[in-house]
C-alpha positions as CSV (number, residue, x, y, z in Angstrom):
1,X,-24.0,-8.5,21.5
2,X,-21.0,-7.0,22.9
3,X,-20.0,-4.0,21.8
4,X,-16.7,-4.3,19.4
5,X,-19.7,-7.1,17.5
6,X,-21.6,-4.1,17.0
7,X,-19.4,-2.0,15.8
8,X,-18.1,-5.0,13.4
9,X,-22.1,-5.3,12.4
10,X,-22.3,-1.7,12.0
11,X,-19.6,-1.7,9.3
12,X,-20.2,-4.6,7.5
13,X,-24.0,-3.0,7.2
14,X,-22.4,-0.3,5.7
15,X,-20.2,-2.3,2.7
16,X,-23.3,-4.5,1.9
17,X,-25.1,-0.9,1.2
18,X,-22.2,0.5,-0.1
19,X,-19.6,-2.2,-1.4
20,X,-16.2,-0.6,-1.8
21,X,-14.1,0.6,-3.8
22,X,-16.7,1.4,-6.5
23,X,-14.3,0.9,-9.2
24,X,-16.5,-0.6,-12.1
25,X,-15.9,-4.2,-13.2
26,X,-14.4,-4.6,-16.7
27,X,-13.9,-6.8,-19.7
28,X,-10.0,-6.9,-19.5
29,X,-7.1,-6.6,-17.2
30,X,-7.0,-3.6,-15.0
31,X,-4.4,-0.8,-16.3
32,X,-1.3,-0.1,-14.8
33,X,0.1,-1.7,-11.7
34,X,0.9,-0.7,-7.8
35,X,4.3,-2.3,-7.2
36,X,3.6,-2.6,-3.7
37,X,1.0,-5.3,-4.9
38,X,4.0,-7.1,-7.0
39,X,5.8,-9.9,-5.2
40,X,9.1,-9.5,-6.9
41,X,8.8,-5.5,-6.4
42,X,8.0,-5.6,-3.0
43,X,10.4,-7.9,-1.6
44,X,12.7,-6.1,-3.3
45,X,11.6,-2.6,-1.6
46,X,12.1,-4.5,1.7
47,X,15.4,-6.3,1.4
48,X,17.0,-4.9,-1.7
49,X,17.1,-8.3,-3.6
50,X,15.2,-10.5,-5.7
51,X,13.2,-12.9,-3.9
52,X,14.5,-16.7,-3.9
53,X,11.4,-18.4,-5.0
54,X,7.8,-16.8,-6.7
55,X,5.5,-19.7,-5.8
56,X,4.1,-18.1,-2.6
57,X,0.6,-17.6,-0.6
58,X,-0.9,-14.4,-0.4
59,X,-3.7,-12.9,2.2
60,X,-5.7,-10.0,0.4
61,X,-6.8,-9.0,3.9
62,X,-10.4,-6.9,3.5
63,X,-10.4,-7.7,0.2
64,X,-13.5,-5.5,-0.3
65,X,-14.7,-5.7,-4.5
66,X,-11.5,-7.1,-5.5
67,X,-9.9,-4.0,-6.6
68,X,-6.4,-4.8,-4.9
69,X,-7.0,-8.8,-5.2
70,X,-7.1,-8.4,-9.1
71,X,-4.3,-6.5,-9.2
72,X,-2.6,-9.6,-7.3
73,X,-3.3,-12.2,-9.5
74,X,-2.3,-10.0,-12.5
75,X,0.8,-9.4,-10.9
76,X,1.9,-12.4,-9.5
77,X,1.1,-15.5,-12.0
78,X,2.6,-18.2,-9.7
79,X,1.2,-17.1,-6.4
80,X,-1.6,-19.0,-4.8
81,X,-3.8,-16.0,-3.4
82,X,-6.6,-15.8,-0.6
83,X,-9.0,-12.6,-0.3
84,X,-11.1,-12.3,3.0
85,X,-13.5,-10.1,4.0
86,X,-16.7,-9.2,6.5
87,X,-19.0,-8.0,3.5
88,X,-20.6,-10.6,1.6
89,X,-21.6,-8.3,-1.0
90,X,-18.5,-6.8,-1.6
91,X,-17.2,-10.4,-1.8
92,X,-19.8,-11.3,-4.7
93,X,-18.4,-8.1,-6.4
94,X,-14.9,-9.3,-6.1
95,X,-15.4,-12.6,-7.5
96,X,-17.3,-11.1,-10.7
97,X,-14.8,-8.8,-11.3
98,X,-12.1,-11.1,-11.2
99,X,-13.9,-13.6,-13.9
100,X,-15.2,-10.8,-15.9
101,X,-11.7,-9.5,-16.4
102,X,-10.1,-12.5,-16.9
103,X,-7.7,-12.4,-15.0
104,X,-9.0,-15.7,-12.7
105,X,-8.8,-17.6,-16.0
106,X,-5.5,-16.3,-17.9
107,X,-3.5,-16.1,-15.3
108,X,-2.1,-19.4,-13.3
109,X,-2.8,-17.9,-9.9
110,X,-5.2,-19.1,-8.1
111,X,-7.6,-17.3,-5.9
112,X,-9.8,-18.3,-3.0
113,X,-12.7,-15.8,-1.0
114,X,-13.6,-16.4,2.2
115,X,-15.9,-14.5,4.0
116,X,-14.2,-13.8,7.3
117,X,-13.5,-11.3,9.6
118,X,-9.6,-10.4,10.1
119,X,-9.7,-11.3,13.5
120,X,-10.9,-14.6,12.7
121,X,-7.6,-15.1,10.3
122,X,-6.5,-18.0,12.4
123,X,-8.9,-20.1,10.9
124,X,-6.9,-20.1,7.5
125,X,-4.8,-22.7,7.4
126,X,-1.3,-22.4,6.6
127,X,0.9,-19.0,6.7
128,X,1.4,-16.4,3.9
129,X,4.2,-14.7,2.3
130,X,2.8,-11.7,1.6
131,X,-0.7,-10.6,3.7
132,X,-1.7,-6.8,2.0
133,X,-4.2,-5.0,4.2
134,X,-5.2,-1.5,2.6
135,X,-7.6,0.7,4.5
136,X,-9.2,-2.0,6.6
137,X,-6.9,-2.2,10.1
138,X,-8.6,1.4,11.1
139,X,-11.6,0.7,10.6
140,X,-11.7,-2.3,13.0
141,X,-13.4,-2.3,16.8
142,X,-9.4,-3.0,18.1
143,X,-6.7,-2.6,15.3
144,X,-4.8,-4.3,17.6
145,X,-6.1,-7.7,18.1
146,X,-6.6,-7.3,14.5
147,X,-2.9,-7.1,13.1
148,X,-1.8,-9.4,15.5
149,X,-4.4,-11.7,14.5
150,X,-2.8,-10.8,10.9
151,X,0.9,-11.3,11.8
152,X,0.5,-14.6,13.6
153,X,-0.4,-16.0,9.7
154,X,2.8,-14.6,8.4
155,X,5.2,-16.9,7.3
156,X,8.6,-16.4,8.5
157,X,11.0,-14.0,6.2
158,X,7.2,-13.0,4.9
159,X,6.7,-9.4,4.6
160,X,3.3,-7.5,5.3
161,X,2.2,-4.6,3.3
162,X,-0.3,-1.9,5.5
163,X,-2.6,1.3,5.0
164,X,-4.4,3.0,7.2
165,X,-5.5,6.4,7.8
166,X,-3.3,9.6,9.4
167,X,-5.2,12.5,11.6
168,X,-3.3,15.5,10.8
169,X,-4.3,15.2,6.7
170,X,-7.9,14.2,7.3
171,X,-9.0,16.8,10.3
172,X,-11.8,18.3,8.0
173,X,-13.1,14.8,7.3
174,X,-12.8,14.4,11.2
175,X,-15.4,17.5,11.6
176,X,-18.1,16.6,8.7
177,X,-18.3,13.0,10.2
178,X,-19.5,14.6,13.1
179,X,-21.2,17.1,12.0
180,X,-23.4,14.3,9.7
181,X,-23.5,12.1,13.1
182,X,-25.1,15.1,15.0
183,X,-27.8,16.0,12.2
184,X,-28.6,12.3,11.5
185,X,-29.0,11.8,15.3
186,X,-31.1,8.5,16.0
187,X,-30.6,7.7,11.9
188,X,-27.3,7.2,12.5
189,X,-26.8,3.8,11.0
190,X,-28.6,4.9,8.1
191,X,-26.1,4.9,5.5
192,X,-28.4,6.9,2.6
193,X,-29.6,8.9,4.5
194,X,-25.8,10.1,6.1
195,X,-24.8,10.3,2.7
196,X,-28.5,12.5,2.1
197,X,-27.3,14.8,4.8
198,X,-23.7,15.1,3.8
199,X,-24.3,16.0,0.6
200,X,-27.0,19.0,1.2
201,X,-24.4,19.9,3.6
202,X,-21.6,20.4,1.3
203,X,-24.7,22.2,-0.8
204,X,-25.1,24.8,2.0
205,X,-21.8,25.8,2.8
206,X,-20.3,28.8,1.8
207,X,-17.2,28.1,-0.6
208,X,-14.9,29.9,1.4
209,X,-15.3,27.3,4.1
210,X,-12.4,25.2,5.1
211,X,-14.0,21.9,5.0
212,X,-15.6,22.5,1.5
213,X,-12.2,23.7,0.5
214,X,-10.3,20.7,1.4
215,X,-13.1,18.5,-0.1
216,X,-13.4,20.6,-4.0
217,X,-9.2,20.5,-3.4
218,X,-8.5,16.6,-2.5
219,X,-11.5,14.5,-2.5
220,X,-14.3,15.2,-4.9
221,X,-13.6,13.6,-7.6
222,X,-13.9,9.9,-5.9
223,X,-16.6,11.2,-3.9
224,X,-18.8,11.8,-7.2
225,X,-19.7,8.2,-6.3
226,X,-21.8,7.6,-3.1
227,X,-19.8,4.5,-2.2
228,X,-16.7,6.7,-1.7
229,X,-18.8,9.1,-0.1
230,X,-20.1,7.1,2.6
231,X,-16.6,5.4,2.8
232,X,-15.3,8.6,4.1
233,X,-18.0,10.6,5.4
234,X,-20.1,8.4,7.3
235,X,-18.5,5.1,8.1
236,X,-19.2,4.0,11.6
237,X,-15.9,3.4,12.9
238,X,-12.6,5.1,12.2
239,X,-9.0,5.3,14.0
240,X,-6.6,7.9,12.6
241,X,-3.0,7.9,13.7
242,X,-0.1,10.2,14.0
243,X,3.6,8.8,14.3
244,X,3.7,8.2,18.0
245,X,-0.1,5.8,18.1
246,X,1.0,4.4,14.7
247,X,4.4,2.8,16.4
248,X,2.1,1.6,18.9
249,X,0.0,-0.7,16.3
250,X,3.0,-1.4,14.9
251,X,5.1,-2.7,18.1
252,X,1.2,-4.6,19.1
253,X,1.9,-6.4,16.1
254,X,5.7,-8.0,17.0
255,X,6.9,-7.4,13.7
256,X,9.7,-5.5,12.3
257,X,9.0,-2.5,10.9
258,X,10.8,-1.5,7.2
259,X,9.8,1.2,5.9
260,X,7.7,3.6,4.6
261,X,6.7,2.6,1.0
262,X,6.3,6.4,0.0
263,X,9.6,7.5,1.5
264,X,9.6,10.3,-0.5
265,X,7.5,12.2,1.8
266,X,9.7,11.3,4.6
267,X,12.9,13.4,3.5
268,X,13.3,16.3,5.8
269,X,15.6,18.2,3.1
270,X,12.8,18.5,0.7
271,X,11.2,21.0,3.7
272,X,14.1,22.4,5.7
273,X,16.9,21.3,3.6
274,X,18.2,25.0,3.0
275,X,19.0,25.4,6.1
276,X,22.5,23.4,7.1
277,X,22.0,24.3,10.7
278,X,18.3,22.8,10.6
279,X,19.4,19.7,9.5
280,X,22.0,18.9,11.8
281,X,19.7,19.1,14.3
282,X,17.3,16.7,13.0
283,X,20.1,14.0,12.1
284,X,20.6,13.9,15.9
285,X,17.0,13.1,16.2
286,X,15.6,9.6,16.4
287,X,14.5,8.3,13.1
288,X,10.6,8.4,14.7
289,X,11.0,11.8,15.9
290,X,12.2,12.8,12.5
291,X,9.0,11.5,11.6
292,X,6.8,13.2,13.4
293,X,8.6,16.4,12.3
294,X,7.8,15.7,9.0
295,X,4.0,15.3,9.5
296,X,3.9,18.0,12.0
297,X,5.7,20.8,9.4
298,X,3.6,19.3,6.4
299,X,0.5,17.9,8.0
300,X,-1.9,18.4,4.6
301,X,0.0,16.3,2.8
302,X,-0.3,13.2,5.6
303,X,-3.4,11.7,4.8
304,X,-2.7,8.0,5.0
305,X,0.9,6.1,6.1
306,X,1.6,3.1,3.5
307,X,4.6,1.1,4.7
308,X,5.8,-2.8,5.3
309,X,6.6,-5.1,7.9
310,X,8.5,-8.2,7.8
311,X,8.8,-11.4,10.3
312,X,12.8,-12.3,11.0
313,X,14.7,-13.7,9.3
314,X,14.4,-10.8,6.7
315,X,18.1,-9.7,5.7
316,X,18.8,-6.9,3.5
317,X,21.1,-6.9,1.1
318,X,24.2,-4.9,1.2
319,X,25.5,-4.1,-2.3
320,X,28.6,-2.3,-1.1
321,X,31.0,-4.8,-1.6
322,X,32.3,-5.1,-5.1
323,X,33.0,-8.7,-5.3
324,X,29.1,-9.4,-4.0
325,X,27.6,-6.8,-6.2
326,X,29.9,-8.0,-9.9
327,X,28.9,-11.4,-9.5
328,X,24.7,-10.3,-8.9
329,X,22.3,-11.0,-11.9
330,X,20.4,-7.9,-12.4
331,X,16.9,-7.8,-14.4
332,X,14.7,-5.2,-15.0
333,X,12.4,-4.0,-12.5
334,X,9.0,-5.4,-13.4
335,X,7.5,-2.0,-13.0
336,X,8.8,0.7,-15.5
337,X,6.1,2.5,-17.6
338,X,7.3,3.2,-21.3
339,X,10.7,0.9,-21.6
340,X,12.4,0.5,-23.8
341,X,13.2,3.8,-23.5
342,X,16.0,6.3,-22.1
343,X,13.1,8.7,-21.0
344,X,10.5,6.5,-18.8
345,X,8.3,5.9,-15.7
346,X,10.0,4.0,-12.8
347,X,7.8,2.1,-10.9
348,X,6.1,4.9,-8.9
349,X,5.0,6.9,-12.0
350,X,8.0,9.0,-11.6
351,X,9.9,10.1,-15.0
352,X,13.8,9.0,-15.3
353,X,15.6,9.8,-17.8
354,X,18.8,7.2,-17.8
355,X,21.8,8.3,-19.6
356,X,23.3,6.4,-22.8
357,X,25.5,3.9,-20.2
358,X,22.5,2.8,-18.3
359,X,20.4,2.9,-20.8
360,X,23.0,0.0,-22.4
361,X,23.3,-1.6,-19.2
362,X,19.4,-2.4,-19.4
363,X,19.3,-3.4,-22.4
364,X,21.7,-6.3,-21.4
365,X,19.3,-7.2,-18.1
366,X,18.6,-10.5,-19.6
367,X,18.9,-13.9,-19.3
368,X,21.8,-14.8,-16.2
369,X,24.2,-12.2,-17.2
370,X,26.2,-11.1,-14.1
371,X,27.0,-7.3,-13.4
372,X,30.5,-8.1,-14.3
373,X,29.4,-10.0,-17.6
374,X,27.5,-6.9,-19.0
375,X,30.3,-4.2,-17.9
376,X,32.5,-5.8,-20.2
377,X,30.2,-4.5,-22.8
378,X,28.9,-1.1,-21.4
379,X,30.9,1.7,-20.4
380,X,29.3,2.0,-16.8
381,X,30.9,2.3,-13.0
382,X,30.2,0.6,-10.3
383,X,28.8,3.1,-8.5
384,X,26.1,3.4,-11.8
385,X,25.2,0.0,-11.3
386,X,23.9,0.7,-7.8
387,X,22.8,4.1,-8.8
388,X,20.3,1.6,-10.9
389,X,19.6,-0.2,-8.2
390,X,19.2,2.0,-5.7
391,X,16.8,3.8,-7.7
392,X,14.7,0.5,-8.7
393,X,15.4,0.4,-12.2
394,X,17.2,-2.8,-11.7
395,X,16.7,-5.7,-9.2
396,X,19.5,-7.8,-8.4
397,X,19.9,-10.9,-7.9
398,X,22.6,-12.8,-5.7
399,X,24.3,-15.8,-7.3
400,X,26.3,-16.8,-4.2
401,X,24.2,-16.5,-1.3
């Protein structure tokens, strides 16, 4: 057995002992949403529009229990959706949490499993529009072969949704994995008894320390469950990136890459924004240095990098002209926590509070009403409208293009 097949074996030993993510199966719909797992949401992240048409494939790529995958048919009712994966007990899971929900049943999506490795993604037929692959490219023998293997089943204009793991924010998980690996010595490969000697680890270490620090401050509360444990602590194969090796996977893969889906943590200003001198500096910087200034002046904070690609053609929309953006049906975006209301969650969980204007100009986010349509009832600028949409509360959609 060669030896990326044994590091493959190795890991799918350890989700048939410990199928994750634990999440327990339930009678009804999960709560809440993640709008990178919405069709209409994501596209729209990516290209600043509405997307043209709804009924599209979907590759749940290391699908694992069916955590993300449920969320997927929830989400996107017309979508025909495939979930994949290398553990056939995680798989089982998956499928009884999607029937036990209901959400196989009462929603028209339709979902398929397959158990499959993700470099083995060329034997699905067909291309997808969307192929979401959370916390599964790192832990594979060659993340390369595997999100190439991944991009060559996205369909063109199709966008690709990624997590994996960053070094700087996980260095004290770094140091217990091998400190477990050196006290399990030839037990490694023994998943229960890693997570055994983990655990009296943790037990034995003076609170002061900084790896029982960083686990009581970030971790803990997932790791109550054994299955997360052994997720983080003693899986058998892990690659962390930092900017530069990430841009690496991501150029391996041919794609384009879009964005960050958390750009948030991205803005410079929020750290050295004070200083005016500072920040002229980093604008003359490239946008992937400026990135790898962030994570190296807040590297706690850089656990994991979330962001899309696409395959061309993928054009963003442009809403600067006037004439383009007055004739654009808006709708709400599908993602808002607590609306109707002028004091709500926008789809990252974030409060907004919208003023009286845009509070009108939502209300009148229905049916094919263009931009200029509604401002001839509300008391709104331009600039408002794409205020809206530039914050995601509205998602536009073109009518001449």
């Amino acid at each position: 057995m060669g030896n990326n097949s044994q590091k493959s074996s190795a890991v799918q030993r350890l989700y048939n002992t410990y199928p994750f993510p634990p999440e327990p199966l339930l009678d009804e719909p999960p709560p809440g949403y993640n709008w990178r797992w919405n069709w209409t949401a994501a596209y729209n992240f990516c290209t600043a529009r509405k997307p043209p048409r709804q009924n599209i494939r979907i590759l749940d790529a290391g699908c694992g229990t069916g955590v993300g995958t449920e969320y997927l048919i929830m989400l996107n009712p017309d979508a025909k959706i495939v979930g994949i994966d290398l553990s056939e007990k995680a798989l089982e899971i998956a499928q009884q949490r999607c029937q036990k929900s209901g959400v196989a049943a009462n929603h028209k999506a339709s979902i398929d499993f397959h158990h499959l490795n993700l470099e083995n993604a060329a034997e699905l037929s067909g291309e997808f529009d969307l192929i979401n692959c959370v916390g599964v490219l790192h832990h594979l023998p060659d993340p390369i072969a595997g999100i190439q293997a991944l991009a060559k089943k996205l369909a063109p204009g199709g966008i690709f949704h990624i997590f994996v793991y960053a070094e700087l924010g996980r260095r004290e998980i770094q140091l217990m994995q091998q400190a477990i690996a050196f006290l399990q010595g030839d037990k490694q490969g023994d998943y229960k008894d890693g997570v055994f000697v983990g655990r009296k680890l943790f037990e034995l270490l003076p609170e002061n320390n900084r790896i029982v620090k960083r686990e009581k401050e970030r971790w803990s509360l997932e790791n109550q469950r054994d299955e997360s444990f052994a997720d983080m602590y003693v899986h058998p194969q892990e690659t962390d990136y930092n900017i530069d090796t990430l841009f690496q996977l991501i150029e391996a893969s041919g794609l384009e890459f879009i964005g960050f889906s958390n750009p948030q943590y991205w803005e410079l200003e929020r750290l050295i924004g004070e200083s005016d001198e500072l920040m002229e500096r980093a604008n003359k910087l490239s946008d992937r240095q400026r990135y790898r200034l962030t994570e190296l002046l807040d590297p706690e904070n850089i656990t994991h990098y979330e962001f899309f690609l696409g395959k061309p053609p993928l054009t963003k929309i442009d809403w600067s002209k006037d004439e383009l953006l007055l004739t654009a049906i808006p709708e709400l975006h599908p993602c808002l926590y607590g609306w109707p209301s002028q004091s709500l969650l926008n789809y990252d969980y974030q409060p907004v509070n919208l003023t009286d204007a845009e509070y009108q100009f939502l209300q009148e986010c229905k049916g094919n009403k263009t931009v200029q349509e509604i401002l001839t009832k509300v008391s709104l600028e331009l600039e408002g409208v794409r205020s809206l949409q530039k914050r995601q509360l509205v998602i536009l959609n073109p009518s001449n293009i």
